[in-house]
C-alpha positions in Angstrom: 0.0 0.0 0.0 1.0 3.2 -1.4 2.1 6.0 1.8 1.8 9.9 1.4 4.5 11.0 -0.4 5.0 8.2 -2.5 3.6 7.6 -6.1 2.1 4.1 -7.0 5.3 2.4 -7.6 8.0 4.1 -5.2 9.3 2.5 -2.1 8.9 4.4 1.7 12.5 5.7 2.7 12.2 3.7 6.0 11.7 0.6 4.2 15.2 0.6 3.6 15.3 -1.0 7.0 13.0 -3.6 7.3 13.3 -6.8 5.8 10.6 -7.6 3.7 12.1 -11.6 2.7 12.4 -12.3 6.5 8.5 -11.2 7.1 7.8 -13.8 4.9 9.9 -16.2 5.5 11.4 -16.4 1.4 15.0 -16.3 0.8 16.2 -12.9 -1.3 16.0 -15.2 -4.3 13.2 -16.2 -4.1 11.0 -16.3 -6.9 7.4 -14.6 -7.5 5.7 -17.6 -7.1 7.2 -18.6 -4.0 6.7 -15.0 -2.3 3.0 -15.4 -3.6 2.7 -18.8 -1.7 4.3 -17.9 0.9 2.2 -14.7 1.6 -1.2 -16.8 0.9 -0.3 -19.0 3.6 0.8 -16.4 6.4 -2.3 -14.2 4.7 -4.7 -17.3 5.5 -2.9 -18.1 8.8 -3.2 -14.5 10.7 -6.3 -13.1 9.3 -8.2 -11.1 11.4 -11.5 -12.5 10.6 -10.4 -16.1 11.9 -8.9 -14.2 15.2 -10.8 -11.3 15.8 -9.5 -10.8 19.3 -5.6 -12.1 18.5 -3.7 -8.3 17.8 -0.7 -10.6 17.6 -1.8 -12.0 14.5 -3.5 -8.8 13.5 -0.1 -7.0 13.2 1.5 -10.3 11.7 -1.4 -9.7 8.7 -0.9 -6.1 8.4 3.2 -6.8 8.3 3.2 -9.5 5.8 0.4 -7.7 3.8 2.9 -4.5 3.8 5.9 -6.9 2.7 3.8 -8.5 -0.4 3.2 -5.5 -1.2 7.0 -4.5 -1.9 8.5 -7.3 -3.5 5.3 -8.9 -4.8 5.4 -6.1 -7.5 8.5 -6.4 -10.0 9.2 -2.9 -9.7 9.1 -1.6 -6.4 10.9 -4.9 -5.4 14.0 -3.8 -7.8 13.6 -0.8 -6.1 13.8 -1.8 -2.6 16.3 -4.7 -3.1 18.5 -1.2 -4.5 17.6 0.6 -1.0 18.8 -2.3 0.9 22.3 -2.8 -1.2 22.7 1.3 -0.4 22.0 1.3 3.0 23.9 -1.8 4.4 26.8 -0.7 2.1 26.6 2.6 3.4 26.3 3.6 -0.4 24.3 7.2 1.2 26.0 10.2 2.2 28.4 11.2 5.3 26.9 11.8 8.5 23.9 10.3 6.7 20.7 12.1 6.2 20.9 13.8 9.2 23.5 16.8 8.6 27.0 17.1 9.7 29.8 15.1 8.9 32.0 15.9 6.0 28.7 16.8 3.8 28.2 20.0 5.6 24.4 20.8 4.9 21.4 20.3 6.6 18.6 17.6 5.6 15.7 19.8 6.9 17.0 23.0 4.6 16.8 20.8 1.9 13.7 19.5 2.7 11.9 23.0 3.1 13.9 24.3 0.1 12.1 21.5 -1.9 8.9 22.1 -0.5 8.9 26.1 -1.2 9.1 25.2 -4.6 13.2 24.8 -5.1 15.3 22.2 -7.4 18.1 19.7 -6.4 18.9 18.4 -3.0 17.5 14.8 -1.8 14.0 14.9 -3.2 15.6 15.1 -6.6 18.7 12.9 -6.2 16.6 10.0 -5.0 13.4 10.8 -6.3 12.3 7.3 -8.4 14.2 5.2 -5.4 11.8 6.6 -2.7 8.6 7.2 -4.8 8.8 10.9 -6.3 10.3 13.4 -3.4 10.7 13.5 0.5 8.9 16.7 1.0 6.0 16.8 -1.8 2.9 18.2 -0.3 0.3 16.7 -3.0 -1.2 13.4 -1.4 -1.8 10.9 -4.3 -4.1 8.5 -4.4 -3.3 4.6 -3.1 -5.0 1.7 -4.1 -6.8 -0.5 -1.6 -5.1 -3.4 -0.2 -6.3 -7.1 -1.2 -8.1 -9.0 1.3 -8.8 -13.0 1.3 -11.5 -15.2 3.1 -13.4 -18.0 2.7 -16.9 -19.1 1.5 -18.4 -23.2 2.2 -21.1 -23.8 0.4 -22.8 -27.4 -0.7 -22.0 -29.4 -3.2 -25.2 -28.8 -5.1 -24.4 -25.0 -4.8 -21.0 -25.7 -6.6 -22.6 -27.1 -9.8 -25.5 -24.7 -10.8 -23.8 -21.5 -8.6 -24.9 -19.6 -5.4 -25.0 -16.3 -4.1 -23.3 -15.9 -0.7 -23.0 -13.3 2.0 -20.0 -13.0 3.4 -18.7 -10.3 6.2 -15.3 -8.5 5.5 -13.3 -6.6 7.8 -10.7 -4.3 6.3 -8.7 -1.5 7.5 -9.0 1.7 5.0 -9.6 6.0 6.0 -11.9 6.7 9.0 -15.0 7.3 7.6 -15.6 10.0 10.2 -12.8 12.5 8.9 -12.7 10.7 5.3 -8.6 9.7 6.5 -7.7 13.6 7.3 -7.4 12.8 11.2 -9.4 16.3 12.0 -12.6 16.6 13.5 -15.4 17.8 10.3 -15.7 21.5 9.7 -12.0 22.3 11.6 -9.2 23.7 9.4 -6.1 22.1 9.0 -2.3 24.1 9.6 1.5 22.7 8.4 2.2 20.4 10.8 4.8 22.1 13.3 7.1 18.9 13.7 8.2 17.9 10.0 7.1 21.8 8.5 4.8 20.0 6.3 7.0 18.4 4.4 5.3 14.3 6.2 8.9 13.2 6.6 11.4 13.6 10.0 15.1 12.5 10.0 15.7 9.7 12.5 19.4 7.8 13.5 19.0 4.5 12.1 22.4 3.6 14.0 26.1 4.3 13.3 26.7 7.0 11.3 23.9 7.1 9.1 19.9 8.5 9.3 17.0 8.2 7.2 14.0 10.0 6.4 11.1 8.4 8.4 7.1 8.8 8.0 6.4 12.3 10.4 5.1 11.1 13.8 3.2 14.1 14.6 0.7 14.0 11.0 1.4 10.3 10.0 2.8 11.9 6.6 0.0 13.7 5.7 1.8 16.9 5.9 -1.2 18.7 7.6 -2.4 18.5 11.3 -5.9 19.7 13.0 -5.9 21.3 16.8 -9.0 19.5 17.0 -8.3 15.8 16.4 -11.2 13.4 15.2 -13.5 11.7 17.5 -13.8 8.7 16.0 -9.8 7.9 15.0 -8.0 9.9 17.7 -6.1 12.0 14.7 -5.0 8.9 13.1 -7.0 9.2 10.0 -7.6 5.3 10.0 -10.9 2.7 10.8 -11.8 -0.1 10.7 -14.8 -1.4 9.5 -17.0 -4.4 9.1 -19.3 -4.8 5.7 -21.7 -7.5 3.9 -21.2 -8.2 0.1 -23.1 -10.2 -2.0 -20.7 -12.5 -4.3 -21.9 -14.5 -7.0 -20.0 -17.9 -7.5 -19.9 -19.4 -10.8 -21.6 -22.5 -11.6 -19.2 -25.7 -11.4 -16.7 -24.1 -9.4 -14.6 -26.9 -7.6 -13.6 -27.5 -4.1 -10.7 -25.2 -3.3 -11.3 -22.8 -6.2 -9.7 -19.3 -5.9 -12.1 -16.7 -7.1 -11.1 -13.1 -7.9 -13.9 -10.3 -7.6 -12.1 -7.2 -8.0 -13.1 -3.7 -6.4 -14.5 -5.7 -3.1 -11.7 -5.4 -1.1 -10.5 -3.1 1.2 -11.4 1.1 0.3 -8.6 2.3 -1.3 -7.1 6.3 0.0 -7.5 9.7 -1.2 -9.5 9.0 -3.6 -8.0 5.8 -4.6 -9.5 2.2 -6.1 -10.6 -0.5 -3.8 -8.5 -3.5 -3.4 -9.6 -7.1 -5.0 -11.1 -9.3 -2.4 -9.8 -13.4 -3.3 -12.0 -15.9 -1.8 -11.2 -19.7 -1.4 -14.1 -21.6 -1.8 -15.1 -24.6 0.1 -17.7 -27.6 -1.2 -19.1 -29.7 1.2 -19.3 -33.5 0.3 -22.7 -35.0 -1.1 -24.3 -38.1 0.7 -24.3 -40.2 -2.6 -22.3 -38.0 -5.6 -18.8 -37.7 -5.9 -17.2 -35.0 -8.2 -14.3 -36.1 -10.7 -13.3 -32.9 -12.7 -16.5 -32.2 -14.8 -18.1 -35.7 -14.4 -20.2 -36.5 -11.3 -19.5 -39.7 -9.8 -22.3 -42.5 -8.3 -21.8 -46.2 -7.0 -24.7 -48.5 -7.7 -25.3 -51.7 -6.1 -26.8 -54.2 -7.6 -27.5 -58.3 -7.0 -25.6 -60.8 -8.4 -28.6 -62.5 -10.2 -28.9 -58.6 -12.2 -25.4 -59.1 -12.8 -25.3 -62.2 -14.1 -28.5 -62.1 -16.1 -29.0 -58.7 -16.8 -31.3 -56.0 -15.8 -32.8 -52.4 -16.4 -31.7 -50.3 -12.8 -33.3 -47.0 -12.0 -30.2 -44.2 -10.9 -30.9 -40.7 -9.5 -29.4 -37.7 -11.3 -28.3 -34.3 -9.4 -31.2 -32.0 -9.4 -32.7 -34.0 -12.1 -35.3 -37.3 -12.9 -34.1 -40.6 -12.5 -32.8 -42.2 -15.3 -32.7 -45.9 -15.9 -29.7 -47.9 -16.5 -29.4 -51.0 -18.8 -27.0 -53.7 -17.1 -26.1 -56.2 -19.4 -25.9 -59.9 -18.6 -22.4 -60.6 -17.2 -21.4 -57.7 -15.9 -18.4 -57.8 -13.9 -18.0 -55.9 -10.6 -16.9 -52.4 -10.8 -17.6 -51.7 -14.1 -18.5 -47.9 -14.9 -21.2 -47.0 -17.1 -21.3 -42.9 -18.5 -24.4 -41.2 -18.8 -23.5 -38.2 -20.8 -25.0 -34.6 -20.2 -25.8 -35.6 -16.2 -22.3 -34.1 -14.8 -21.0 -30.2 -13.6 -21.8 -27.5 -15.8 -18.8 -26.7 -17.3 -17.5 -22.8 -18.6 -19.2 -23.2 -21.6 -22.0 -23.7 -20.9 -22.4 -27.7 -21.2 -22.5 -30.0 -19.0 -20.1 -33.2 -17.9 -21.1 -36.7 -17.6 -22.6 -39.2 -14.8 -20.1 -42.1 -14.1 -22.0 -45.0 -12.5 -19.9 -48.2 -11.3 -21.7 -51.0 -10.4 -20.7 -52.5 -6.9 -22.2 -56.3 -7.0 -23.3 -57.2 -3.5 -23.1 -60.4 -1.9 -26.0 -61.5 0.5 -24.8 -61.6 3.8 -27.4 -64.7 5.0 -29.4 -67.0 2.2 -32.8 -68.6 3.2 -33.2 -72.6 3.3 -34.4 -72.4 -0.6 -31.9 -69.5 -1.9 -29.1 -71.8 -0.3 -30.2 -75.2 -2.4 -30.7 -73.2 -5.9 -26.8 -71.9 -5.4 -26.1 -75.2 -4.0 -27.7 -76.5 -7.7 -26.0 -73.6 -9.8 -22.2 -74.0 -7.7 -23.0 -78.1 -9.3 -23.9 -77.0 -12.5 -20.5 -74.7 -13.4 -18.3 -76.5 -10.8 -16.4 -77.3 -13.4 -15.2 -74.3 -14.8 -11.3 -73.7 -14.0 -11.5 -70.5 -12.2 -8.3 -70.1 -10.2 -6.1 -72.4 -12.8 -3.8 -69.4 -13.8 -3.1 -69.1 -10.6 -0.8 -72.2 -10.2 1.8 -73.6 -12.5 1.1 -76.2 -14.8 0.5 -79.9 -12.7 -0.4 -78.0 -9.6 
């Protein structure tokens, strides 16, 4: 997410000293895929809507959201892997950021000089490293982070589609003060501790300082006497909303589905983030689901099996259909009855895979007993088991 000060693909001077690879647990090499799954994972792990009252795992969310947000874009990661190499090779000024030293000038002069309107200095030297300027006054606009949660629904809702409500809590501007941090109808002044410019120079150890988000206005450059009642002056909220979000027909069990502009609000003015919701399908109490092709075990006697029979099968949210067994059918054979599947993208439907499961009586009355008695003495002589043994055995 985007800070004051910074345009939509620049890099916050004071993220020159965290580590963004560590948050996530990725080595610096890692590759985009790998940062991707590894912020999913701590994403699904630490969201607030499956701890509402953990703050631990609050922050860890908002941390690894920030870090995804660096080096899970191409270009401000380039840009922030360069701000690391500067700053541990101390490739930055003497005496740092903050003044003195062999430099002999003042951070803060430079700052105000830029902000009245003046050339050179900092804001221009590393400009496109730290997003456009230390001390520019015009806010842009920041796009809305990306949320994720999840939506169970049943297994009939998977195939024809469902609409579900679902309750997301995000993190975007108070929507008291609209994200200014002033109580409505008060006038805003410069703020006295960074002059307006949103940045203050802070000792990051040894020799060297770096330009810092302003305590006193949270880099908005602009502070109120009287601070909102709602956010305490911070200019942020929290909220909780209800959406309606349509899920496709035939989506599967684990499905990631995109619906853009439903996540979090973006700032000044900016776009909402996406919100990405993993989908889970209950299991049905007689279908199974194999890609596009529903999946159904039919038992049946061995007298249908062995002589044949017509056998009456349901369909999902459809009539019954009936089944044509042919004499000597084997056990676990699987019969497709097309069109009676998942809808797929198109439009068209998969098939119904029906195996036959041949059951075996567990008890036989005195008369059931004699005619298998008669049949195992009429076909006694067929070798069943003689490939089983080598010849003479």
């Amino acid at each position: 997410m985007a800070d004051p000060g910074s345009d939509g693909g620049g890099i916050r001077a004071d993220w020159a000293t965290k580590d963004f690879y560590k948050e996530l647990g990725v080595a610096k090499t890692a590759t985009a895929d790998e940062i991707k799954k590894a912020y999913r994972k701590l994403a699904r792990a630490n969201h607030p809507d499956s701890h509402p009252d953990d703050k631990a795992k609050h922050d860890k969310f908002k941390a690894v959201a920030e870090a995804y947000d660096v080096i899970g874009d191409p270009e401000k990661r380039k840009k922030y892997d360069e701000a690391r190499r500067l700053f541990a090779s101390g490739g930055f000024p003497a005496g740092g950021f903050g003044g003195g030293g062999g430099a002999g000038f003042d951070v803060d002069d430079l700052l105000r000089q830029q902000h009245s309107g003046g050339g050179g200095g900092f804001g221009d030297l590393f400009g496109d490293l730290f997003g456009g300027g230390f001390g520019r006054r015009q806010q842009r606009a920041a796009r809305g982070a990306d949320l994720e949660t999840t939506a169970t629904i049943g297994f009939a809702e998977a195939l024809e589609g469902v609409t579900v409500s679902l309750r997301i809590a995000a993190e975007g501007a108070c929507p008291t003060c609209a994200g200014t941090g002033g109580k409505p109808g008060t006038t805003p002044h410069r703020c006295p501790t960074c002059d307006g410019t949103g940045f203050v120079v802070a000792s990051v150890g040894g020799a060297f300082s770096m330009n810092e988000t302003c305590p006193g206005c949270g880099g908005r450059q602009l502070v109120y006497d009287d601070p909102c009642p709602t956010c305490h002056g911070t200019g942020r909220g929290s909220s909780v909303r209800t959406i309606q979000a349509k899920i496709p027909a035939g989506v599967k069990d684990g499905q990631r589905i995109r619906l853009r502009g439903k996540g979090a609000p973006g700032e000044r003015g900016g776009p909402a983030g996406d919100l990405f919701v993993t989908v889970k399908v209950t299991g049905h109490r007689i279908f199974g689901r194999k890609g596009d092709d529903l999946t159904l075990e039919v038992p049946i006697s061995f007298t249908e099996a062995a002589l044949g029979a017509e056998v009456k099968v349901p369909t999902l949210g459809g009539a019954p259909v009936t089944l044509k067994v042919p004499a000597g059918t084997p056990n676990g054979r699987t019969f497709r009855i097309r069109g009676r599947g998942a809808r797929k993208k198109d439009g068209s439907h998969g098939d119904l895979l029906a195996t036959v499961e041949v059951q075996v009586p567990a008890t036989l009355s005195d008369e059931a007993r004699q005619a298998l008695q008669a049949y195992a003495a009429a076909t006694g002589s067929t070798p069943l088991r003689a490939n089983l043994f080598p010849d003479g055995e």
